[in-house]
C-alpha positions, -999 to 999 in steps of 0.1 A, spaced: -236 745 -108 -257 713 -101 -239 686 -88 -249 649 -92 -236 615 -92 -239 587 -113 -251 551 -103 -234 531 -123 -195 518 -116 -181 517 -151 -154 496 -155 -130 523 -171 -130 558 -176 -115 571 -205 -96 608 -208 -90 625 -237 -115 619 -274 -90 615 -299 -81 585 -319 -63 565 -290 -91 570 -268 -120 564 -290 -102 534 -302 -95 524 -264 -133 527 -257 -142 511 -287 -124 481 -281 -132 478 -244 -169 486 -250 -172 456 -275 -152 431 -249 -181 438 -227 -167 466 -203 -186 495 -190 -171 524 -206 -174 562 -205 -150 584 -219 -143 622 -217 -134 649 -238 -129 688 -227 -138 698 -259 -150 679 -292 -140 644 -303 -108 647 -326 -102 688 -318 -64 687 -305 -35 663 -322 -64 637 -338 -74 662 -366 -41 677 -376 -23 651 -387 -8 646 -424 -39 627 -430 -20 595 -440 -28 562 -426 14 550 -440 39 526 -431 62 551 -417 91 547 -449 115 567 -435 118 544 -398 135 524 -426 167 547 -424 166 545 -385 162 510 -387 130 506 -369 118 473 -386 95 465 -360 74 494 -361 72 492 -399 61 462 -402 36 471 -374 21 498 -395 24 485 -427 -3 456 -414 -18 483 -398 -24 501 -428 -41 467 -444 -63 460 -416 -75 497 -417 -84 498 -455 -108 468 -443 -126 483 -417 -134 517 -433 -127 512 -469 -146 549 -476 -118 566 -450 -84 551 -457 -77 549 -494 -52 542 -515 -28 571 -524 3 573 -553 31 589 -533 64 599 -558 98 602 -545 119 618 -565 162 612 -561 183 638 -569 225 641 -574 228 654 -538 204 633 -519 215 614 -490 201 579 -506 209 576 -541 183 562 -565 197 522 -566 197 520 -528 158 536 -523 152 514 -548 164 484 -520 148 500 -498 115 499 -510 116 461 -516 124 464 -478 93 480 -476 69 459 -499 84 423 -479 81 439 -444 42 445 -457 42 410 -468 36 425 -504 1 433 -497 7 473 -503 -23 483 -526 3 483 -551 39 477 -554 67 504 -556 84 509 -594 114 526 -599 118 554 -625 151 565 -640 157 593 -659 144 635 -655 127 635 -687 100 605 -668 99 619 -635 86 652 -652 64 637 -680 40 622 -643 48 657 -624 60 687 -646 63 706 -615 94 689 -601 124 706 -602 144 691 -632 180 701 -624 199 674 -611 173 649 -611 180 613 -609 151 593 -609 121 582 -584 104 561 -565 67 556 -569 54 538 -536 13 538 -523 4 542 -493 -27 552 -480 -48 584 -467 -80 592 -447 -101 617 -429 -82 617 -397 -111 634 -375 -135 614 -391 -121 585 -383 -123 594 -347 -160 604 -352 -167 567 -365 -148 548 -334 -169 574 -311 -200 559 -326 -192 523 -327 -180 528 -288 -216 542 -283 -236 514 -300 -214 490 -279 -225 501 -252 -202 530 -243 -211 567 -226 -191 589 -246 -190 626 -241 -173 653 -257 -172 690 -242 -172 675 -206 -137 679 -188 -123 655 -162 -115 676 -129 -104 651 -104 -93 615 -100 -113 601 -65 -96 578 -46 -109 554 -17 -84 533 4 -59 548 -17 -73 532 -51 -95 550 -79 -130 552 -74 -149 578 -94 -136 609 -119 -156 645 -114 -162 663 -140 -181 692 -157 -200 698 -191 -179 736 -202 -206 750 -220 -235 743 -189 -209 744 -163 -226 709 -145 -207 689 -126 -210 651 -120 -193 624 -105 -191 589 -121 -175 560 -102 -147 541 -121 -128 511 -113 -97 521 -137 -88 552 -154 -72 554 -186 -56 589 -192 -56 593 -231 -46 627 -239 -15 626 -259 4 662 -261 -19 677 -230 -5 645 -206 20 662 -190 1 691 -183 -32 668 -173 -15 643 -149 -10 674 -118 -43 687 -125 -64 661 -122 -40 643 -93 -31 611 -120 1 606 -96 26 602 -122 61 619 -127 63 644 -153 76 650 -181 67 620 -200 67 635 -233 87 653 -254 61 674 -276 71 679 -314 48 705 -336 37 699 -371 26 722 -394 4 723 -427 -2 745 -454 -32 748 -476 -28 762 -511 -53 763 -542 -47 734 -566 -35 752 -590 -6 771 -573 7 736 -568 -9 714 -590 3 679 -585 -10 650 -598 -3 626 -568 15 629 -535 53 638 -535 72 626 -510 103 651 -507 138 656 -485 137 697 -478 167 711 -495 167 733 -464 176 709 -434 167 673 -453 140 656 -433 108 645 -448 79 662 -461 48 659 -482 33 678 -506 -5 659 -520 -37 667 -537 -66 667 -514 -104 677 -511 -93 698 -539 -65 722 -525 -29 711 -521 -14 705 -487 23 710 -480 38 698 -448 52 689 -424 75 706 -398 89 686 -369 103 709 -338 104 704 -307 74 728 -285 72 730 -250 41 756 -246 8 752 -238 -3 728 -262 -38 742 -264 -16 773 -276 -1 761 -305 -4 773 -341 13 779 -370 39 809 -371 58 829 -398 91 810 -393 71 776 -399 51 789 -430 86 808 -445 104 773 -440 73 752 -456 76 776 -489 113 778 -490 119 738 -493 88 737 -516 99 766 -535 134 748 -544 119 718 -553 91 733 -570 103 760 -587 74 775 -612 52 773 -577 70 800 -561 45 799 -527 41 832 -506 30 837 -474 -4 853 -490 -8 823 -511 -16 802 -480 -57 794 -478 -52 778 -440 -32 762 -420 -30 734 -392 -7 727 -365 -8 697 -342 13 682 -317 29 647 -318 29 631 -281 64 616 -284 76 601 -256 104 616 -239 143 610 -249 174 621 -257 177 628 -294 199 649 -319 166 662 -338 129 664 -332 126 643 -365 147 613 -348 121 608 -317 108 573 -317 72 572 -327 67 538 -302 39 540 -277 40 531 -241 13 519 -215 22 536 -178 5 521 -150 1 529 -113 -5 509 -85 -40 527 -77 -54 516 -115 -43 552 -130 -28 540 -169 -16 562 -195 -7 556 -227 16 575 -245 35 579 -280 23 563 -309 11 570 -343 -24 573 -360 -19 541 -380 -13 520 -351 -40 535 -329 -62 501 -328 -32 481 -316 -29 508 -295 -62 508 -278 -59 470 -277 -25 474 -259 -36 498 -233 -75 477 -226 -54 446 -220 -33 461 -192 -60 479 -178 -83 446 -176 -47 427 -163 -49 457 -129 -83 454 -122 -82 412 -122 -47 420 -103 -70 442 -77 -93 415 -73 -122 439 -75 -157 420 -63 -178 434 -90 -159 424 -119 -151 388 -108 -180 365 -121 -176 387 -157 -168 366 -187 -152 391 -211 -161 388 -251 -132 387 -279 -134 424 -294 -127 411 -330 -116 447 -345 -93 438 -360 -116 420 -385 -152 440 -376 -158 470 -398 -161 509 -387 -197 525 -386 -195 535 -423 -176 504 -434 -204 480 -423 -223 466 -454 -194 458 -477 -195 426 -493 -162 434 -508 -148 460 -484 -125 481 -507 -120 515 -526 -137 497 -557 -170 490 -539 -173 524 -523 -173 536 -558 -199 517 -571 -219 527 -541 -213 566 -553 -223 554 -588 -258 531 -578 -266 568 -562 -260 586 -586 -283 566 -608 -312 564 -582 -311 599 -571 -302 617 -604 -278 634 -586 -239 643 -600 -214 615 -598 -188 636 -580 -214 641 -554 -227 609 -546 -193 592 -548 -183 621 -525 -204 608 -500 -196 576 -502 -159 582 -499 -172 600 -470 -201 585 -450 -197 549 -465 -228 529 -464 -242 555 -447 -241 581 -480 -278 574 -489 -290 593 -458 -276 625 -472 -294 611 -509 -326 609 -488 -317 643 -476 -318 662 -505 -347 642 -518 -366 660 -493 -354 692 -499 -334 698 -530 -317 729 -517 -297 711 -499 -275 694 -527 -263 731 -532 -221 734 -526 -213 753 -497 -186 770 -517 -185 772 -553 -152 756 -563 -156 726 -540 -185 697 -537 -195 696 -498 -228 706 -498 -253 720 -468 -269 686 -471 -240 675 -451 -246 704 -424 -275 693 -419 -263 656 -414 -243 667 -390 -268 684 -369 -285 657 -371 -265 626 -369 -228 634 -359 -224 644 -320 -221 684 -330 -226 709 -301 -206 744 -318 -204 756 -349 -165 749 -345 -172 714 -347 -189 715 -383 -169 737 -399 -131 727 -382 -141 690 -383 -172 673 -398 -173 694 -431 -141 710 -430 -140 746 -443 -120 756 -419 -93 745 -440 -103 743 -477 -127 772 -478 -111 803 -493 -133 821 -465 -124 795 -445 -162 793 -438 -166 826 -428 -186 837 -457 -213 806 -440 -206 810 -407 -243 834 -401 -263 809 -425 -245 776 -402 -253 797 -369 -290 801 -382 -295 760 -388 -280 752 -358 -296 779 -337 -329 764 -350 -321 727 -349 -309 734 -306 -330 762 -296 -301 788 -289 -311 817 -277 -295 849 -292 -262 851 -263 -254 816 -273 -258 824 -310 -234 854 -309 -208 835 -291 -209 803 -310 -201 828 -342 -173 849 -320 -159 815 -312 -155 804 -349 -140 839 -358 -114 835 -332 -103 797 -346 -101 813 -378 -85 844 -364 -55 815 -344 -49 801 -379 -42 827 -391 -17 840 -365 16 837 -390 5 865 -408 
């Protein structure tokens, strides 16, 4: 395997591709830093795209009375529907209070004013309370009736949680980042015992480099404990206390809510979520404590049977099998280490760790608060390497980042960055183009002011505006975009990630998988070895998600 080594002494070098580190290179690269990041696999593949896909303001750290971090993500939550209007949206969550819950209907009801004041009343809309079965069933006529009380209806938010990666992975790039996915981090270098370069190798060529680094900043949340011996980090394990959550996809109309439910499992009471989206219906999540491998995890029969029992109780004319199931995710949550009755009770704080030799890691955390995050963790690593008094870097005048107010990739071209603009977007489109409404708004909602390269797409070839799966609106037009445009090196990474079929087809995107391999195959030059194991790759990611049955 070739070796060779890099001129240029970046400033920091980033671990790990999900959200915290994209957003820590992001931030860094627009302050002027020379950043390169590193992912073993693809941007967003471990905890980044298995989330609940809610950008929220965490109601339930109400009930442990973690203030602070509420009111941390519930301005979170408002700065993000600014910067990518088209990924984090608005969403009608209903909470429904029944005779044996543990907080009756009056004292939610305080609760959520707790809520609406701590986000300064700025939620996209404010909570109302509903009293009385007969109204709670005339919005949901799913919800179990018996002993019903009342609800809550609250909004929060929800987005495309891998996308959202993808788009801080570009706007690192076009700030002036190196950012490479599929290219592990061996080994932390060290001269007079402070860091100096990080080797690493590209694991599909097998080439290895090394690229000097002043600073490196270890972002890779559930796999931390488990990176910090192997690439010599020098930091004490274990630092985390892993918790896995799991998701269930279902067809619509098994379940077939009208907005997101927000529900106590009758089985041990913490919180879960059941919510329309991308034309399925997700139910989720567990929260137990896992201390495998993480790049092991999956969902099991135990986590599915516990998903459709609570469901099943509070749902009763759903009455959710095992066979029902479509797909399923399962992530980890990098929670920092402590002593706790329940997984469920684990704060969701993050924390910066730094060594003397200008190793940091940052640890914990939530998706909402990944910018402040990423702004946390650049700060300290700029404070060690003025502490180190490091030649090169002394004479740099370093520029305000500003993202909390500058606009995602997609985001960029708002006058009026909101859900109401991206709409109109989807409906000038539609007009131009001739195409569907559903469609173009699709885009929009999905590439923001970047939808009318996919219009231009299909105005080339009108094939492409064809659905990749009858029942749903992504279309090949959005392959192809992603061959093109979004940092794709597998056929995993399309089908898990940029156009997820992994998870709503009913195939699961096995019934594309040859036609995907064929583009691809054309659009990189694969020969036919690398085209049969990009295909027996996908069938074994399908084949793990489907391990519970």
């Amino acid at each position: 395997m070739p070796i060779r080594e890099e001129k240029t002494i970046y400033d920091i070098a980033v671990i790990g591709g999900g959200i915290t580190g994209a957003g820590i290179a992001r931030d860094a690269a627009l302050r002027g830093l020379k950043v390169a990041l590193f992912e073993k696999d693809d941007y967003a593949s471990g905890t980044s795209s298995k989330s609940s896909k809610l950008i929220h303001g965490g109601l339930r750290y109400l009930e442990q009375a973690e203030l602070g971090l509420v009111f941390e993500s519930v301005s979170e939550r408002r700065v993000q529907m600014h910067m990518a209007p088209h990924l984090v949206r608005p969403l009608s969550f209903l909470l429904p209070v029944f005779e044996d819950s543990r907080v009756g209907l009056e004292l939610m009801n305080v609760g959520l004013w707790i809520y609406d004041t701590l986000a300064l009343f700025r939620s996209p809309k404010l909570h109302d309370t509903i009293r009385g079965a007969d109204k709670v069933t005339e919005m949901e006529p799913d919800i179990r009736s018996n002993g019903l009380k009342g609800a809550i209806e609250y909004h929060d938010c929800y987005t495309d949680d891998a996308r959202l990666v993808l788009e801080n992975i570009i706007a690192a790039e076009e700030a002036g980042a190196r950012c490479e996915n599929y290219t592990e981090v061996l080994e932390i270098q060290r001269e007079r015992k402070q860091v100096s370069a990080v080797r690493v190798r590209n694991t599909i060529t097998g080439n290895e480099e090394t690229v000097s680094a002043t600073c490196v900043i270890m972002a890779t949340g559930p796999w931390s404990d488990k990176a910090i011996p192997k690439v010599g980090a020098g930091m004490n394990t274990p630092l985390l206390s892993p918790t896995k959550g799991v998701h269930l996809v279902f067809r619509h109309e098994k379940l077939p809510l009208g907005r997101a439910m927000t529900v106590m499992s009758p089985v041990d009471g913490r919180v879960m979520f059941a919510f329309p989206w991308r034309g399925r219906t997700v139910l989720g999540t567990t929260d137990t404590y896992f201390d495998g491998d993480p790049d092991e995890v999956h969902t099991d029969a135990d986590d599915v049977e516990y998903l459709c029992k609570s469901a099943n109780i509070l749902f009763p004319r759903a009455d959710l099998k095992s066979e029902d199931v479509i797909s399923t995710w399962a992530g980890l949550r990098p929670l920092i280490h402590e002593e706790a009755d329940s997984a469920s009770e684990v704060s969701r704080e993050h924390q910066i760790y730094v060594n003397d030799d200008g190793v940091l890691l940052i640890a914990g955390g939530k998706l909402t608060t990944y910018r402040l995050m990423a702004k946390d963790t650049v700060k300290a690593a700029i404070r060690w390497i003025k502490d180190a008094k490091n030649d090169h870097f002394a004479d740099r005048t370093l520029q305000r980042p500003r993202t909390k107010k500058r606009p995602l990739p997609g985001g960029e071209g708002f006058s009026d960055p909101s859900p109401k603009a991206v709409h109109e977007l989807g409906l000038e489109l539609a007009k131009s183009s001739g195409l569907s409404e559903e469609l173009t708004e699709h885009w929009a909602f999905t590439y923001g002011s970047r939808a009318s390269a996919l219009v231009d797409l299909v105005k080339d070839d009108p094939s492409l505006a064809e659905p990749l799966q009858g029942d749903l609106v992504h279309t090949w037009a959005e392959v192809e975009y992603a061959i093109a445009n979004e940092r794709v090196q597998t056929i995993d990474d399309i089908l898990s990630r940029r156009v997820p079929m992994l998870l709503i087809g009913t195939e699961q995107g096995l019934d594309i998988l040859e036609a995907v391999a064929d583009r691809m195959t054309r659009a990189f030059g694969w020969n036919a070895e690398r085209r049969t194991l990009e295909i027996q790759r996908y069938k074994t990611t399908v084949a793990n998600s489907r391990l519970f049955r």
